[in-house]
ZASEPA-944393 format. One record per residue (C-alpha): y, x, z; residue number from 1. Coordinates in Angstrom, 1 decimal, padded with zeros to 4 digits. Layout:
// residues N
y, x, z, resi
Y, X, Z, NUM
...
//
This chain:
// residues 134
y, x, z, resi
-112.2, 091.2, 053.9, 1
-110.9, 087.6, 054.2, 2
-113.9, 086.5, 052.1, 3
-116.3, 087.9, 053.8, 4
-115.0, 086.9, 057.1, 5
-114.4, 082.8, 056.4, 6
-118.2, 083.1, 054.3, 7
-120.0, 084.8, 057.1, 8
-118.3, 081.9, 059.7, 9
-119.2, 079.1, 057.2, 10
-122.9, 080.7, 057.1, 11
-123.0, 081.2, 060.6, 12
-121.9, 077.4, 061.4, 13
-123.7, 075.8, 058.9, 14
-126.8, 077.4, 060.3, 15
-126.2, 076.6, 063.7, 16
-125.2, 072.8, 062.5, 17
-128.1, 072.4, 059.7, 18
-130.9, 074.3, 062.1, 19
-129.5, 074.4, 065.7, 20
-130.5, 078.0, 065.5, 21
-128.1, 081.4, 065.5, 22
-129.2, 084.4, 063.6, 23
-125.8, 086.9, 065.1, 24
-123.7, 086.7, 068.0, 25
-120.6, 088.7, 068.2, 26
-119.3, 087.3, 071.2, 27
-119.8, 090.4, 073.0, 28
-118.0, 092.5, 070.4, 29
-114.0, 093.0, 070.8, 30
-112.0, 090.9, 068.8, 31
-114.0, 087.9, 068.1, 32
-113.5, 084.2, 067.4, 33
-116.3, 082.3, 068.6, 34
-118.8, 085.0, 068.5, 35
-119.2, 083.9, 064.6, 36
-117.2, 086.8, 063.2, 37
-115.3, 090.1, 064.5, 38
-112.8, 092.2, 063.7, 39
-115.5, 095.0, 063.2, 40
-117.2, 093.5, 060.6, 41
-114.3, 091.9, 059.0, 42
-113.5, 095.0, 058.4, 43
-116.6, 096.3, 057.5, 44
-116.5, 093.4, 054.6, 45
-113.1, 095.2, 053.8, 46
-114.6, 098.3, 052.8, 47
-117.7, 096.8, 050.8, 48
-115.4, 094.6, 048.8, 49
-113.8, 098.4, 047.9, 50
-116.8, 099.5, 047.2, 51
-118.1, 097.0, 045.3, 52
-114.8, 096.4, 042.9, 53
-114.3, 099.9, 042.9, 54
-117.6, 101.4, 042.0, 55
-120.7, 099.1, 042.3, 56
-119.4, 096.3, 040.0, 57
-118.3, 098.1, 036.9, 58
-121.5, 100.0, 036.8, 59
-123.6, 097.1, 036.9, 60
-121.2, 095.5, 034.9, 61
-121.5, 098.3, 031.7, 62
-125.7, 098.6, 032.6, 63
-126.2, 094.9, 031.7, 64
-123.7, 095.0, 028.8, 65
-126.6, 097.0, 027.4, 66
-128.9, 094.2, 027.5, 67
-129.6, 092.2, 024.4, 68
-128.6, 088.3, 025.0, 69
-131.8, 087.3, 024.0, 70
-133.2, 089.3, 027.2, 71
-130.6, 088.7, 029.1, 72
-130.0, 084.8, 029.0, 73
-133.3, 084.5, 029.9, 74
-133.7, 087.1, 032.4, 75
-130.3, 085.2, 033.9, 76
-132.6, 081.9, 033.9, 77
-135.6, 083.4, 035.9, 78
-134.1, 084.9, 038.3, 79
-131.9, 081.9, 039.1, 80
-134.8, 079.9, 039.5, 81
-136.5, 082.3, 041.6, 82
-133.5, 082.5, 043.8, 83
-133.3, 078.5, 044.0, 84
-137.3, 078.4, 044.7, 85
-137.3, 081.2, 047.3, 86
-134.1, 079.2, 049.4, 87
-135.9, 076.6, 049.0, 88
-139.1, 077.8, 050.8, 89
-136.8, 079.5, 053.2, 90
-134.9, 076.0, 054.1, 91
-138.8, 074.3, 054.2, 92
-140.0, 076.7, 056.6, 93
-137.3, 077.4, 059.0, 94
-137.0, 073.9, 059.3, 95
-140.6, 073.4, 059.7, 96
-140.9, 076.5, 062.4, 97
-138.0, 074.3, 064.4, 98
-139.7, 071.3, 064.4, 99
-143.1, 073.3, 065.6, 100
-140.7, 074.6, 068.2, 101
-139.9, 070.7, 069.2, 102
-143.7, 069.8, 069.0, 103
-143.9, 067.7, 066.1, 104
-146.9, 067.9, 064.2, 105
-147.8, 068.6, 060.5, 106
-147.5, 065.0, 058.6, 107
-148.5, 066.2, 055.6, 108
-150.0, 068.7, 052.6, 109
-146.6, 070.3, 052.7, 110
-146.4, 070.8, 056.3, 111
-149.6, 071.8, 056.6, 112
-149.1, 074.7, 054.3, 113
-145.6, 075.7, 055.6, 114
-147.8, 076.1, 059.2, 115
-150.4, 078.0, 057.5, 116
-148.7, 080.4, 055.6, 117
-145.2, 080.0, 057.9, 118
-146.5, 080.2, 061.1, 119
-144.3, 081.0, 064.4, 120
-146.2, 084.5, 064.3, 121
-144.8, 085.4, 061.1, 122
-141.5, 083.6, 061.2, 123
-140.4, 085.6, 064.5, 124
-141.1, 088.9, 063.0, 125
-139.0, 087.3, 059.9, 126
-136.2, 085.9, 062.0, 127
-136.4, 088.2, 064.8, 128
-132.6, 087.9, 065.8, 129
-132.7, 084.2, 065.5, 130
-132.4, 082.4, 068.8, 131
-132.1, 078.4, 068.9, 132
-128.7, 076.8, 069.4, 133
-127.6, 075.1, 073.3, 134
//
């Protein structure tokens, strides 16, 4: 529950920090500090950690035991790197969408590609929760 709590704050103020943008508010839900995290949810993160170490994790857990090392390593490896590539374009694009948002234009291949394929259309029905910071 702790976990949850102080990783979902951290997430929520790096955000704001790193984007100027806010993806939750909670500031209208009892029991909040700053409107970054609640009691509700806190204890919602409670019952999935249960869940998880109780159930979820030792099934997954004997499943993969089942897969050979010379699968699995590199199974490991690819999905990794599509994780790191996929944050990577999320970063590139949100941070593009915000500086469309301030009027800056495309300087270059990259931004121009991020605006094609990234444009505000698509990035509000993405980020539909997500309202700019101040």
């Amino acid at each position: 529950m702790v976990a949850g709590t102080v990783i979902e704050h951290l997430c929520s103020w790096v955000q704001e920090m790193a984007f100027g943008t806010v993806s939750w508010d909670y500031s209208k839900v009892p029991l909040n500090i700053g409107g970054r995290v609640c009691l509700l949810y806190s204890v919602f993160w409670g019952l999935l950690a249960i869940l998880w170490v109780k159930r979820l994790q030792p099934a997954m857990e004997k499943s993969i035991s089942k897969i050979p090392n010379r699968i699995g390593k590199p199974l490991t490896y690819a999905l990794l790197a599509f994780f790191i590539i996929v944050s990577i374009i999320s970063i590139a694009a949100v941070s593009r969408w915000m500086m469309r948002i301030d009027g800056v234009p495309a300087n270059g291949n990259i931004s121009m590609l991020l605006d094609r394929f990234f444009h505000n259309d698509f990035m509000e029905v993405i980020y539909n929760n997500m309202k700019i910071a101040g």
